[in-house]
C-alpha positions as CSV (number, residue, x, y, z in Angstrom):
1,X,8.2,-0.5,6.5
2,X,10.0,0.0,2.9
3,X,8.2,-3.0,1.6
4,X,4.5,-2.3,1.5
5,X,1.9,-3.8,4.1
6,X,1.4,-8.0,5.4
7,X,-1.6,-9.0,5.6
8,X,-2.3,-12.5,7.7
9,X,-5.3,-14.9,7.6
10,X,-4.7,-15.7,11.0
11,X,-3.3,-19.2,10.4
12,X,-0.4,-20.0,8.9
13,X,-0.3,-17.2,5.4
14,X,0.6,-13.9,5.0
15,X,0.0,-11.8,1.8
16,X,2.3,-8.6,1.3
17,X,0.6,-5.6,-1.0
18,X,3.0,-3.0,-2.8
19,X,3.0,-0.7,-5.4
20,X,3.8,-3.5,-8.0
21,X,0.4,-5.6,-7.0
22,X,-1.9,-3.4,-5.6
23,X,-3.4,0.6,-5.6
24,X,-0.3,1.6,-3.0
25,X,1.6,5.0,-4.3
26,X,4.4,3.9,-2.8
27,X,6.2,0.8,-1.0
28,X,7.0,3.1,2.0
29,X,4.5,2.8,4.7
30,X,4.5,5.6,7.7
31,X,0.9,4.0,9.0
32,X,-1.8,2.7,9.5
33,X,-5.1,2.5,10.9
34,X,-8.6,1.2,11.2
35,X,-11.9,3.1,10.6
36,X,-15.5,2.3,13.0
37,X,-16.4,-0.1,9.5
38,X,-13.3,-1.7,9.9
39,X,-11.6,-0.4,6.6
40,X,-8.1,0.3,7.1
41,X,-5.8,3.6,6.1
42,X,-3.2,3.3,4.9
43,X,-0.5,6.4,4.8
44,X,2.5,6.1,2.7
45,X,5.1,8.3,1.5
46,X,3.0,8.9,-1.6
47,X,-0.7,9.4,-0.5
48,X,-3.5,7.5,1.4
49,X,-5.0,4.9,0.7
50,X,-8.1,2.6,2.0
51,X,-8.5,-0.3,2.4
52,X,-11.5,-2.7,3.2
53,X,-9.1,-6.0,3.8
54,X,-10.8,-7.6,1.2
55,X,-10.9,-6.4,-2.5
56,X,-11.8,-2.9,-2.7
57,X,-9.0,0.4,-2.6
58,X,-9.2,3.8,-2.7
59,X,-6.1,6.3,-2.9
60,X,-5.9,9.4,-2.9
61,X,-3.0,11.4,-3.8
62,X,-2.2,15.0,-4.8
63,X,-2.2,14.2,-8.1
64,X,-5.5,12.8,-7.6
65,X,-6.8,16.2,-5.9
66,X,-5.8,18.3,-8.5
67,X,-8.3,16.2,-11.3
């Protein structure tokens, strides 16, 4: 997707993250996937990021490497 990831409550609501309201690098997203502990990873043109599905992120970047 160009527009970042959905997320669904599994009723009726979906939630969509980007780079404008959330830790994502960038809006384009190549994959993603889920970890034994159920976080979830989240490769986009502009680094990785995780993801617990609640609250907490993590990216990592080249910028980020290089610190």
């Amino acid at each position: 997707t160009n527009g970042g990831v959905a997320k669904f409550d599994g009723v009726a609501n979906w939630e969509v993250y980007n780079k404008n309201n959330s830790p994502l690098p960038n809006n384009h997203v190549y994959t993603i996937s889920m970890d034994i502990n159920d976080n979830f990873w989240i490769g986009t043109m502009g680094g990785l990021t995780k993801f617990d599905g609640i609250s907490t992120w993590k990216t990592f970047t080249r910028a980020a490497k290089q610190r």
